[in-house]
N, CA, C and O atoms as a Maestro MAE file, in Angstrom:
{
 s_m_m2io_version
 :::
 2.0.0
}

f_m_ct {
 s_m_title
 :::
 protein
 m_atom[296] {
  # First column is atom index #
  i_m_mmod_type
  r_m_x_coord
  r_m_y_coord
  r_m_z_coord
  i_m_residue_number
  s_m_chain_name
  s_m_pdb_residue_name
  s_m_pdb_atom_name
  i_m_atomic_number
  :::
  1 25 122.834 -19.943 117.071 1 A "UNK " " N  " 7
  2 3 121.420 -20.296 116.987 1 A "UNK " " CA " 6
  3 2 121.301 -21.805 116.772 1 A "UNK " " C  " 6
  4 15 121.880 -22.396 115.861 1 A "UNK " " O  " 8
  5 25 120.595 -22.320 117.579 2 A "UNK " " N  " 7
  6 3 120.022 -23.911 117.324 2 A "UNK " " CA " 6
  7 2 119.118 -24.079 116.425 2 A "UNK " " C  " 6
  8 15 118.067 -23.454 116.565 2 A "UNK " " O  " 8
  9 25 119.271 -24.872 115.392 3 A "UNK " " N  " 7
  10 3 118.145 -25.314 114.152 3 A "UNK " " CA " 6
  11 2 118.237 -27.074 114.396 3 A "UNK " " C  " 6
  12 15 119.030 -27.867 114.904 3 A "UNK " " O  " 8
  13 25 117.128 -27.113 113.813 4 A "UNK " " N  " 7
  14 3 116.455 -28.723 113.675 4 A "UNK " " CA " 6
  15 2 117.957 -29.419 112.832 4 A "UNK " " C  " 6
  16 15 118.219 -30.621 112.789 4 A "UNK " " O  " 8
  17 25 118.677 -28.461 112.305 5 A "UNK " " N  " 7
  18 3 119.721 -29.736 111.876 5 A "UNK " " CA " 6
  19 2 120.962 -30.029 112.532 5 A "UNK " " C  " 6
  20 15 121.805 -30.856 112.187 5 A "UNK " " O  " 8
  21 25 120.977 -29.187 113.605 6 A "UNK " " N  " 7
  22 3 122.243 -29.451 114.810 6 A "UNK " " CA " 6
  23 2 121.772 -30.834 115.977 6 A "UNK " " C  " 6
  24 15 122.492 -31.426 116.781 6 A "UNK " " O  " 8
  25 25 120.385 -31.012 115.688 7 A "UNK " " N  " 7
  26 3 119.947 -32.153 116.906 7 A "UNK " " CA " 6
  27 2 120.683 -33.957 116.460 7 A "UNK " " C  " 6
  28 15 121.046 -34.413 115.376 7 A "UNK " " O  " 8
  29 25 120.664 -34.339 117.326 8 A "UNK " " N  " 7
  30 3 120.984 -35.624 117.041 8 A "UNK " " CA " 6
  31 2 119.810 -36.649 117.803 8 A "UNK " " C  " 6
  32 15 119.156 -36.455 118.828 8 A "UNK " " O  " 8
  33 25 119.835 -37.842 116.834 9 A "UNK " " N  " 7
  34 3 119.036 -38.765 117.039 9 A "UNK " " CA " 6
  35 2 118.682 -38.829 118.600 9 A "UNK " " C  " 6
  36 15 119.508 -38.655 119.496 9 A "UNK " " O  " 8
  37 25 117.288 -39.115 118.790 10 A "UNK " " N  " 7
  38 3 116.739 -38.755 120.221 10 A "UNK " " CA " 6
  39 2 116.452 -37.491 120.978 10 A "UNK " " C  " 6
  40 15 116.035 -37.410 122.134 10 A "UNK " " O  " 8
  41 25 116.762 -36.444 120.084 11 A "UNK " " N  " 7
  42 3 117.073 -35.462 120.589 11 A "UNK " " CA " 6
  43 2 115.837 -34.318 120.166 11 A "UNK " " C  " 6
  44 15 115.503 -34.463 118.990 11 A "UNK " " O  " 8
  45 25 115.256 -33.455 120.726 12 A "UNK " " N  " 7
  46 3 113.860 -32.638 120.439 12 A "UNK " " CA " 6
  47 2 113.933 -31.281 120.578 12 A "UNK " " C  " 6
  48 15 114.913 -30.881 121.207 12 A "UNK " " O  " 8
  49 25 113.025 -30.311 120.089 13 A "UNK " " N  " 7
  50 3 113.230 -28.997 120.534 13 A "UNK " " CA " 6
  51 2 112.058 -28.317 120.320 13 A "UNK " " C  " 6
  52 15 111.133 -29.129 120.303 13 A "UNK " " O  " 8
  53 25 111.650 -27.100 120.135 14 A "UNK " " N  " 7
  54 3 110.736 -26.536 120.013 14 A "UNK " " CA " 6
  55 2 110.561 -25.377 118.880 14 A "UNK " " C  " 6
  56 15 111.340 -24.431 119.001 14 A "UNK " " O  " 8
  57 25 109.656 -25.330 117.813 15 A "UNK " " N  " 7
  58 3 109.828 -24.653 116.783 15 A "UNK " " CA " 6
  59 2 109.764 -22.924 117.266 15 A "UNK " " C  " 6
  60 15 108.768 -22.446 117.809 15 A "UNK " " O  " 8
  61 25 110.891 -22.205 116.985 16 A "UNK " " N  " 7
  62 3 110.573 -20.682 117.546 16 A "UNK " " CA " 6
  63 2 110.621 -19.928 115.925 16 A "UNK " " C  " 6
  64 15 110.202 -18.782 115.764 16 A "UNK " " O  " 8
  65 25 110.975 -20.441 115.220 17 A "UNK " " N  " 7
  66 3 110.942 -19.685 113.640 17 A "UNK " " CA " 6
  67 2 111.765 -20.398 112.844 17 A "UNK " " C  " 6
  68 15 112.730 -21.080 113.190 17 A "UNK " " O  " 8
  69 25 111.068 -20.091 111.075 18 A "UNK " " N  " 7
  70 3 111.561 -20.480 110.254 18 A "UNK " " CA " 6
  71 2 112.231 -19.256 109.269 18 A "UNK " " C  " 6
  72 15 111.487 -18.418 108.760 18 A "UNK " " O  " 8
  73 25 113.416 -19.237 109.092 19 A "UNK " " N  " 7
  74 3 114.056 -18.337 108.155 19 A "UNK " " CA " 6
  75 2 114.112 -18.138 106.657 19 A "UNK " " C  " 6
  76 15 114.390 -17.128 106.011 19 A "UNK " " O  " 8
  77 25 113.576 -20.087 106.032 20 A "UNK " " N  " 7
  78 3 113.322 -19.614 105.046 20 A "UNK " " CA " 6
  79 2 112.282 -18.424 104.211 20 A "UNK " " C  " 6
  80 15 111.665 -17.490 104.724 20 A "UNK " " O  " 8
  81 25 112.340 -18.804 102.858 21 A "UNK " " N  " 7
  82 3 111.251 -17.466 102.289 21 A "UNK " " CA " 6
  83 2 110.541 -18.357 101.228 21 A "UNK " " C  " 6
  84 15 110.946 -19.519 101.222 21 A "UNK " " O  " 8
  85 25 109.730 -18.105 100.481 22 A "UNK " " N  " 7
  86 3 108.838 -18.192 99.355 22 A "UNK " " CA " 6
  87 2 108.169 -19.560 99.833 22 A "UNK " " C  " 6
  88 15 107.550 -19.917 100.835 22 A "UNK " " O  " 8
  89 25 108.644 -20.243 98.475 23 A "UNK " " N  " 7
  90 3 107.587 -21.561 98.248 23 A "UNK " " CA " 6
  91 2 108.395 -22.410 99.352 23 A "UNK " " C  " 6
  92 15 107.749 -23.347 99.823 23 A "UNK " " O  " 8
  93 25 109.398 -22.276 99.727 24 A "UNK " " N  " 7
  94 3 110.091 -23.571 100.756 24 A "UNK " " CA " 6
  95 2 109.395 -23.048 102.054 24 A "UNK " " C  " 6
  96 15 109.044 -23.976 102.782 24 A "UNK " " O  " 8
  97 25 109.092 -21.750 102.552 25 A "UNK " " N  " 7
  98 3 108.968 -21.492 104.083 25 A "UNK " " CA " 6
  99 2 107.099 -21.760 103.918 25 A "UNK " " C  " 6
  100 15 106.493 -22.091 104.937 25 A "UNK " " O  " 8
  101 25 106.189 -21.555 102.361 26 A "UNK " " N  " 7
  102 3 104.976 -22.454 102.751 26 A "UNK " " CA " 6
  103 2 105.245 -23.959 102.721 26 A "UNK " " C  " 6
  104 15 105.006 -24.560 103.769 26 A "UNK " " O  " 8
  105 25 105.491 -24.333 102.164 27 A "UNK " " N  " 7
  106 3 106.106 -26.003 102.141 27 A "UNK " " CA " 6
  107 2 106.010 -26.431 103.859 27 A "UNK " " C  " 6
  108 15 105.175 -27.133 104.427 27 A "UNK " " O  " 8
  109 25 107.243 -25.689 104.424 28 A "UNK " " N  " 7
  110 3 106.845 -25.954 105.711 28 A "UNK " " CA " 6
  111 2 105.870 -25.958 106.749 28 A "UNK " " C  " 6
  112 15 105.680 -26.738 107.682 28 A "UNK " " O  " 8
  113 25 105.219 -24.777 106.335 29 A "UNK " " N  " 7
  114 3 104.250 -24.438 107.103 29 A "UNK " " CA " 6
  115 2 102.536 -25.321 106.483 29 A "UNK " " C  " 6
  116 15 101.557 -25.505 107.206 29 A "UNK " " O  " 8
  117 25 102.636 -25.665 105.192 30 A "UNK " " N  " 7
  118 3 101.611 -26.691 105.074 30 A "UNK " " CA " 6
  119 2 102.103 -28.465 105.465 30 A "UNK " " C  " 6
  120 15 101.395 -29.373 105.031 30 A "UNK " " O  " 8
  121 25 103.294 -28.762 106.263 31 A "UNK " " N  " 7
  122 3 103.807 -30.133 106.243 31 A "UNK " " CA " 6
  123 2 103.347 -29.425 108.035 31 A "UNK " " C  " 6
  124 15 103.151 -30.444 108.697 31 A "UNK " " O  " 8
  125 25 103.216 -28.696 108.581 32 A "UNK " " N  " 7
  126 3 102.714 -28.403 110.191 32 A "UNK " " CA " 6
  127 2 103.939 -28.217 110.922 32 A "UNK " " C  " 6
  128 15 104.050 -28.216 112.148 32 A "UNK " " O  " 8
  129 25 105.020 -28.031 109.908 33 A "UNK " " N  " 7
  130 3 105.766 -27.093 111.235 33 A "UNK " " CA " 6
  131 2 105.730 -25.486 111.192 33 A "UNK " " C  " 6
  132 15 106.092 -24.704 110.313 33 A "UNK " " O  " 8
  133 25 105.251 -25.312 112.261 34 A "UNK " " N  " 7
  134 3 104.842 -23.780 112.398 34 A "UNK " " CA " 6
  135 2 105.184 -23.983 114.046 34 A "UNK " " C  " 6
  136 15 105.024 -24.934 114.811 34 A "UNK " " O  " 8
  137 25 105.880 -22.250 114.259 35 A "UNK " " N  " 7
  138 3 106.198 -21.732 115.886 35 A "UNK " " CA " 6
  139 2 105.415 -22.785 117.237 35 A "UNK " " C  " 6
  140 15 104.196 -22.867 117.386 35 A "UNK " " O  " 8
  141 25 105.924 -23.143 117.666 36 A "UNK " " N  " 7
  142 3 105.716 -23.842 118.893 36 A "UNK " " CA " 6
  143 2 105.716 -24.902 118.873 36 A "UNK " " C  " 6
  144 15 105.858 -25.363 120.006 36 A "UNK " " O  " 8
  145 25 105.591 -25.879 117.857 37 A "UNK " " N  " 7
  146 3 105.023 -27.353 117.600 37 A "UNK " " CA " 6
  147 2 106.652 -28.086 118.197 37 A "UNK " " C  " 6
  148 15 107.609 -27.476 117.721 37 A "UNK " " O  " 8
  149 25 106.947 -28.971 118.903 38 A "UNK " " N  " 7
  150 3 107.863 -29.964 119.326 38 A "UNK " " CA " 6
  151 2 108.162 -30.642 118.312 38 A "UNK " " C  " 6
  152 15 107.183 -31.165 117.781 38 A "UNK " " O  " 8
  153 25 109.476 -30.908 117.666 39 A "UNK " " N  " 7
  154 3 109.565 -31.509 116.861 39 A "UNK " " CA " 6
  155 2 111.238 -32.431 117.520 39 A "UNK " " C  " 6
  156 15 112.150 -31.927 118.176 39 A "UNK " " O  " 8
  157 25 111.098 -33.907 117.007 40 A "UNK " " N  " 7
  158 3 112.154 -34.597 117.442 40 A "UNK " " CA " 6
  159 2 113.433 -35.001 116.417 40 A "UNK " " C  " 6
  160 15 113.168 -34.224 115.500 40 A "UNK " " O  " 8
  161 25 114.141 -35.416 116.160 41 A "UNK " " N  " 7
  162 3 115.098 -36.353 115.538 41 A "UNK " " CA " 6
  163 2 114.655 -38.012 115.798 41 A "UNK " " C  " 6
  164 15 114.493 -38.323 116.978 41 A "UNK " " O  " 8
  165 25 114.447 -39.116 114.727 42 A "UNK " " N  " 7
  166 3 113.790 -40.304 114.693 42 A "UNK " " CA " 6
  167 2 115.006 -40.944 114.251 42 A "UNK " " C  " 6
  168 15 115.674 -41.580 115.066 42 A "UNK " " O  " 8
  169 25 115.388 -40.834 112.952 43 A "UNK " " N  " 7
  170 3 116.969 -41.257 112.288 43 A "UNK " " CA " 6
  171 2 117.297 -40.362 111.243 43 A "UNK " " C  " 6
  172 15 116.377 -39.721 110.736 43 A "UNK " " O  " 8
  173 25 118.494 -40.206 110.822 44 A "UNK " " N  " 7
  174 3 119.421 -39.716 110.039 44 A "UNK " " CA " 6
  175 2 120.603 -40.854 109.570 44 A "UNK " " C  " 6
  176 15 121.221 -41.711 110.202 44 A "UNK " " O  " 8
  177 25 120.605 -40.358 107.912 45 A "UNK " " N  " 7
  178 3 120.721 -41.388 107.054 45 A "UNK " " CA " 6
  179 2 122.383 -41.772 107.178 45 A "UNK " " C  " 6
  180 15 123.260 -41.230 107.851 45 A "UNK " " O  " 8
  181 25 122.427 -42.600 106.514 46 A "UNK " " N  " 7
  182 3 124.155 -43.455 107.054 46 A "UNK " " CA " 6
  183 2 124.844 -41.783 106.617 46 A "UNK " " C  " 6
  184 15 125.152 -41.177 107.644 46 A "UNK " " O  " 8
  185 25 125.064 -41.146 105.586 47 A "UNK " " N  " 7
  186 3 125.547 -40.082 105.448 47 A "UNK " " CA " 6
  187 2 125.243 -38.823 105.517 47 A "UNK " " C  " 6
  188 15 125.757 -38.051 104.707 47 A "UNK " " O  " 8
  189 25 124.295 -38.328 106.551 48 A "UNK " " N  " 7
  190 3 123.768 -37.391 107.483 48 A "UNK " " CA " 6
  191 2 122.301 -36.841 106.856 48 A "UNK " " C  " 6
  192 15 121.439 -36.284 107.535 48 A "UNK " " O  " 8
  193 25 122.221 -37.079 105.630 49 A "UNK " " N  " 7
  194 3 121.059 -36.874 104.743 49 A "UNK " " CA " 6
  195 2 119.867 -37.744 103.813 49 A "UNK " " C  " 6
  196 15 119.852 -38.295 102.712 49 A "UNK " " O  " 8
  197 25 119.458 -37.651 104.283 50 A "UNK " " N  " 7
  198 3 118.300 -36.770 105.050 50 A "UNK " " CA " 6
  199 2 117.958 -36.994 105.865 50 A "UNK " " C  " 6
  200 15 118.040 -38.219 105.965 50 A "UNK " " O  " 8
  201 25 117.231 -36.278 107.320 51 A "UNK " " N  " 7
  202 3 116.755 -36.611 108.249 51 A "UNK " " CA " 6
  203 2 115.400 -37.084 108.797 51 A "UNK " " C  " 6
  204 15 114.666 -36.099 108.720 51 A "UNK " " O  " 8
  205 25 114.809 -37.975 109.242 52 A "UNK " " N  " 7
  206 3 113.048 -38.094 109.388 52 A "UNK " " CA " 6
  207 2 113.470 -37.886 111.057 52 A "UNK " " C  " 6
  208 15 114.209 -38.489 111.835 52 A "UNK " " O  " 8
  209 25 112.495 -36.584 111.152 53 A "UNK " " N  " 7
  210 3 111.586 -36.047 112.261 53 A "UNK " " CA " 6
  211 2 110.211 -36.452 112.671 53 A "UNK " " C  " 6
  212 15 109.465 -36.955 111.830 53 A "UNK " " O  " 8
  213 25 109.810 -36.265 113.933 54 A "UNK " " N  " 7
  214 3 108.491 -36.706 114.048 54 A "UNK " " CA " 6
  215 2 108.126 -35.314 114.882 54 A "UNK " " C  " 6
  216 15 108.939 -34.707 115.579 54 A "UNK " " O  " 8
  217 25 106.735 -34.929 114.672 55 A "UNK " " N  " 7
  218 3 105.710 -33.933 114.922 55 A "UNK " " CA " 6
  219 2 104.638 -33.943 114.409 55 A "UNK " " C  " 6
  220 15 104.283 -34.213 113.262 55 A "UNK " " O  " 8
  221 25 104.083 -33.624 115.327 56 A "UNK " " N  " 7
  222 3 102.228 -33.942 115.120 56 A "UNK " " CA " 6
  223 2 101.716 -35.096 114.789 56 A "UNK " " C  " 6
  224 15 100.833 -35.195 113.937 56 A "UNK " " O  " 8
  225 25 102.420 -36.496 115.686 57 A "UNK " " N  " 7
  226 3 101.980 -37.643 115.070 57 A "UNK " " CA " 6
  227 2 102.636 -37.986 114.113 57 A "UNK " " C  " 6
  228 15 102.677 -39.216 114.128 57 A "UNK " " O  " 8
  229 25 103.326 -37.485 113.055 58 A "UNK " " N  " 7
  230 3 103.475 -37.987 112.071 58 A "UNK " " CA " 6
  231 2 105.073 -37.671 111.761 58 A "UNK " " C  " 6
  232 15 105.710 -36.708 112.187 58 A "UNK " " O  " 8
  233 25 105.671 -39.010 110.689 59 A "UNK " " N  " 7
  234 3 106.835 -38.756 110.526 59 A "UNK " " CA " 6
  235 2 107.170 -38.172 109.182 59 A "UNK " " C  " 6
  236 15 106.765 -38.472 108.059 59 A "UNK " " O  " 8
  237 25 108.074 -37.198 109.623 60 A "UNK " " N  " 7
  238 3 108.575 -36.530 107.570 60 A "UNK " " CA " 6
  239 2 110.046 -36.481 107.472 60 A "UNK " " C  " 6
  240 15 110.692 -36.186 108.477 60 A "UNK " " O  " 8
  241 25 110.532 -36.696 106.550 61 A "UNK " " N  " 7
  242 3 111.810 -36.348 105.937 61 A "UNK " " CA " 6
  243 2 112.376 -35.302 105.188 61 A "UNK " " C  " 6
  244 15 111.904 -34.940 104.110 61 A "UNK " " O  " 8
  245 25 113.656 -34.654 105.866 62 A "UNK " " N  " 7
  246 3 113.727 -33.382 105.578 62 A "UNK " " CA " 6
  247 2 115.322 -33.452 105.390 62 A "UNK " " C  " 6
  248 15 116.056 -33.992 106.217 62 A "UNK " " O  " 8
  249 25 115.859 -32.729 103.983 63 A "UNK " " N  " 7
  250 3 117.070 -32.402 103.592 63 A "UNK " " CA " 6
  251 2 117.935 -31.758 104.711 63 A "UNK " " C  " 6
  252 15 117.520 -30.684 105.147 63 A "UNK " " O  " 8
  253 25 118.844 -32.160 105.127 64 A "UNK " " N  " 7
  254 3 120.006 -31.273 106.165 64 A "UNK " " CA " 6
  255 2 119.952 -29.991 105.822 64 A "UNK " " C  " 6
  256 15 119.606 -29.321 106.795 64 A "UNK " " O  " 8
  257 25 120.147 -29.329 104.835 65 A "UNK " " N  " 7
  258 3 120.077 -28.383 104.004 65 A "UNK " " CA " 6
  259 2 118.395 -27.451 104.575 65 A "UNK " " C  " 6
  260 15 118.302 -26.325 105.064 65 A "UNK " " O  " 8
  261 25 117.297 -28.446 104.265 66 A "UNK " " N  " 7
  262 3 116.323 -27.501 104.575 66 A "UNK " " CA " 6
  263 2 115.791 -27.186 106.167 66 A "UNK " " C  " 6
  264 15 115.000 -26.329 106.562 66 A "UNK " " O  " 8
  265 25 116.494 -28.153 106.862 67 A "UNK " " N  " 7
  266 3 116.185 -28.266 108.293 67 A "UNK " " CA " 6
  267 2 117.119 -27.155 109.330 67 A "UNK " " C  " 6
  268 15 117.013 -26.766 110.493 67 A "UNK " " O  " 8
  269 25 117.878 -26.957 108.417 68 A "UNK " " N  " 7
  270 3 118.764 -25.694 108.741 68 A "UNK " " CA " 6
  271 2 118.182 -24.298 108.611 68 A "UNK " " C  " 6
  272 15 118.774 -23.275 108.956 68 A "UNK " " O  " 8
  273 25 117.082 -24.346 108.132 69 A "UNK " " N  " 7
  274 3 115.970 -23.042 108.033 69 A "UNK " " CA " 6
  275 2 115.114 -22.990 109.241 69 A "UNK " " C  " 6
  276 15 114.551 -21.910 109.421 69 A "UNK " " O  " 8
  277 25 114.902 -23.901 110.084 70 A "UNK " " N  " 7
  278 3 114.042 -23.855 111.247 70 A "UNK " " CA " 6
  279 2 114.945 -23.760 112.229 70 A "UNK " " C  " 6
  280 15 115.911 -24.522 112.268 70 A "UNK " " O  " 8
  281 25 114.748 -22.873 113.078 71 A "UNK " " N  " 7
  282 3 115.342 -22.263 114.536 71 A "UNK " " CA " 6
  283 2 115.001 -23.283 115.326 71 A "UNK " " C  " 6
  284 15 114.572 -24.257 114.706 71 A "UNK " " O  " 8
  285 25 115.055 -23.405 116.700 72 A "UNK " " N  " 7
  286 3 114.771 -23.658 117.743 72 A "UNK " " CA " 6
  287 2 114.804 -22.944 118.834 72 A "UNK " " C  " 6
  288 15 115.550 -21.964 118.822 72 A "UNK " " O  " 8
  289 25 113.910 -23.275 120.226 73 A "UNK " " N  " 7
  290 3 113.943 -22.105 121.044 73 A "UNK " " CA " 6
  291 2 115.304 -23.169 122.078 73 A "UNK " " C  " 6
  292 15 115.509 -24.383 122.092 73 A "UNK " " O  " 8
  293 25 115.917 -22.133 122.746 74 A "UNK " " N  " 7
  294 3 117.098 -22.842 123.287 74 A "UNK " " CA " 6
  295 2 116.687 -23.440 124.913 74 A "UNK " " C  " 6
  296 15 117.520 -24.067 125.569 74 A "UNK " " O  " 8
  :::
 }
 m_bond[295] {
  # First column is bond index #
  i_m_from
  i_m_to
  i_m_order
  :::
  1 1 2 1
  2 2 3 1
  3 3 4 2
  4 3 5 1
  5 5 6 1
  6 6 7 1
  7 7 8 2
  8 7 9 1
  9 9 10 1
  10 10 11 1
  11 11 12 2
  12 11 13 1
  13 13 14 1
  14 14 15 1
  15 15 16 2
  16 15 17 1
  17 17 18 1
  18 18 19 1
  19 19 20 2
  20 19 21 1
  21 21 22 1
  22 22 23 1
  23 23 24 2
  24 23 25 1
  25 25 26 1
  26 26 27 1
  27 27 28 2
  28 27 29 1
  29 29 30 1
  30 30 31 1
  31 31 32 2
  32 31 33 1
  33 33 34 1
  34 34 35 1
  35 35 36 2
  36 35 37 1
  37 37 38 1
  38 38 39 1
  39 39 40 2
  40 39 41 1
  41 41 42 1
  42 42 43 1
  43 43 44 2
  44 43 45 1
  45 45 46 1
  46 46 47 1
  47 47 48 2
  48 47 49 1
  49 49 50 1
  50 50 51 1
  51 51 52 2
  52 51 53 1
  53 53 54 1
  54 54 55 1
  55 55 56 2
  56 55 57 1
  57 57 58 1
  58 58 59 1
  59 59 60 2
  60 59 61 1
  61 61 62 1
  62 62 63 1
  63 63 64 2
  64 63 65 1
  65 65 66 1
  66 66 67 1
  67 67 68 2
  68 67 69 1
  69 69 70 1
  70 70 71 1
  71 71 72 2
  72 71 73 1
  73 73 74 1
  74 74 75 1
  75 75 76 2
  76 75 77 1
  77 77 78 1
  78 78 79 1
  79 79 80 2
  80 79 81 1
  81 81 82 1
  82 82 83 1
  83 83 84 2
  84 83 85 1
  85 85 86 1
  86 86 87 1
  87 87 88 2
  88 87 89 1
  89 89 90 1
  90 90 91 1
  91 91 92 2
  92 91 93 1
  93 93 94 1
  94 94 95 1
  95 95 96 2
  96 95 97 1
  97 97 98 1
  98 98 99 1
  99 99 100 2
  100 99 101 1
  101 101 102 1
  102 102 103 1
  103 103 104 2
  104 103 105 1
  105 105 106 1
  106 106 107 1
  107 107 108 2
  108 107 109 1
  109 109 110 1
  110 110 111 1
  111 111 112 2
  112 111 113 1
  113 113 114 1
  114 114 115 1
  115 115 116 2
  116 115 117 1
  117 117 118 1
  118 118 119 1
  119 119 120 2
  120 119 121 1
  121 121 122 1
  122 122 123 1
  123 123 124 2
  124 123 125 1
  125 125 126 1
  126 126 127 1
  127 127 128 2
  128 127 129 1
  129 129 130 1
  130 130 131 1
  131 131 132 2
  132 131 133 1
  133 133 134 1
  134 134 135 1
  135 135 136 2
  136 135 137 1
  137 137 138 1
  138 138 139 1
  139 139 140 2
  140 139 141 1
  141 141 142 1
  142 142 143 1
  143 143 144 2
  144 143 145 1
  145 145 146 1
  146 146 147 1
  147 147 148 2
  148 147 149 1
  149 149 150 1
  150 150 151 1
  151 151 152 2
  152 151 153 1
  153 153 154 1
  154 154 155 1
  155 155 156 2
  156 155 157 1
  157 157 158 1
  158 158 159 1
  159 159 160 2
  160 159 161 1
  161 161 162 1
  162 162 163 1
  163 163 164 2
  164 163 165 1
  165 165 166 1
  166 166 167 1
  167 167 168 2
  168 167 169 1
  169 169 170 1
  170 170 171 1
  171 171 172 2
  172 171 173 1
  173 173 174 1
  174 174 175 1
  175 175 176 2
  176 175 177 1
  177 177 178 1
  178 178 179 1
  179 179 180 2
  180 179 181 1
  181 181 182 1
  182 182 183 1
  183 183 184 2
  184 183 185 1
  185 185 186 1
  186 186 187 1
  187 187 188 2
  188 187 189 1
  189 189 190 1
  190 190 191 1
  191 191 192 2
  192 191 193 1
  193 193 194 1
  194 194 195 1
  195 195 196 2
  196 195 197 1
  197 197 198 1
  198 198 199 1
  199 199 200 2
  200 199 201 1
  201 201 202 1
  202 202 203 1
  203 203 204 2
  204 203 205 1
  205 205 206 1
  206 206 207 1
  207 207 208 2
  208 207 209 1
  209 209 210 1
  210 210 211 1
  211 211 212 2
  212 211 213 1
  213 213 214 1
  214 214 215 1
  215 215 216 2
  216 215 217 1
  217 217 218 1
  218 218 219 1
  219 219 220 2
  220 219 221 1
  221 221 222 1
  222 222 223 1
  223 223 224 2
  224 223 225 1
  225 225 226 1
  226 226 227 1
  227 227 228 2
  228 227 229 1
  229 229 230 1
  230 230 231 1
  231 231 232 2
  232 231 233 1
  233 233 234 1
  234 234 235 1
  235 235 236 2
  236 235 237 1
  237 237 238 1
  238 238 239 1
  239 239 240 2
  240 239 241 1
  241 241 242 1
  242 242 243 1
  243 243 244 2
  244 243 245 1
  245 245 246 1
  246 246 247 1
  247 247 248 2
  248 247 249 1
  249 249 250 1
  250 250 251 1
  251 251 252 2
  252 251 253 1
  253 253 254 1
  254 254 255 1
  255 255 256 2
  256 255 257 1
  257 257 258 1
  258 258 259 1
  259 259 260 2
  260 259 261 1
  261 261 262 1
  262 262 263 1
  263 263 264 2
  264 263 265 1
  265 265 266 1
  266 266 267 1
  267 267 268 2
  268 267 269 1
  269 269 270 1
  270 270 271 1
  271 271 272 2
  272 271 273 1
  273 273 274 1
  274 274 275 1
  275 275 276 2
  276 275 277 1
  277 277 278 1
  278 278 279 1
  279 279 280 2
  280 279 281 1
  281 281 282 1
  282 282 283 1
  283 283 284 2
  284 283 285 1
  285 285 286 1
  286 286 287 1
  287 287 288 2
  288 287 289 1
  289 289 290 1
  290 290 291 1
  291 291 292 2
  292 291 293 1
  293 293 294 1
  294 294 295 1
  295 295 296 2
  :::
 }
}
């Protein structure tokens, strides 16, 4: 399975689900990643963590760790 933390810089995909649960999988879903939204790789830090993505206009930063909870469609 492809997740948002296998991409490398320049690299984009498409949100098909998130695996986390509780307060981390709303977290996500109030920061606007939810099913379908395009989301890219912008940079990743000298030691792989953390990563800033861009979607919906806007850029966020996300733990390797939690970006590994969002799928991608292949």
């Amino acid at each position: 399975m492809r997740t948002l933390a296998n991409l490398h810089v320049g690299e984009s995909g498409v949100v098909q689900g998130i695996s986390a649960v509780g307060a981390v999988k709303r977290r996500f879903l109030d920061m606007g990643i939810t099913k379908g939204v395009t989301v890219s790789i912008e940079r990743i830090a000298p030691f792989g963590d953390p990563i800033a993505i861009r979607l919906r206009g806007y850029r966020l930063s996300l733990r390797k760790e939690e970006a590994a909870h969002i799928a991608l469609e292949d």
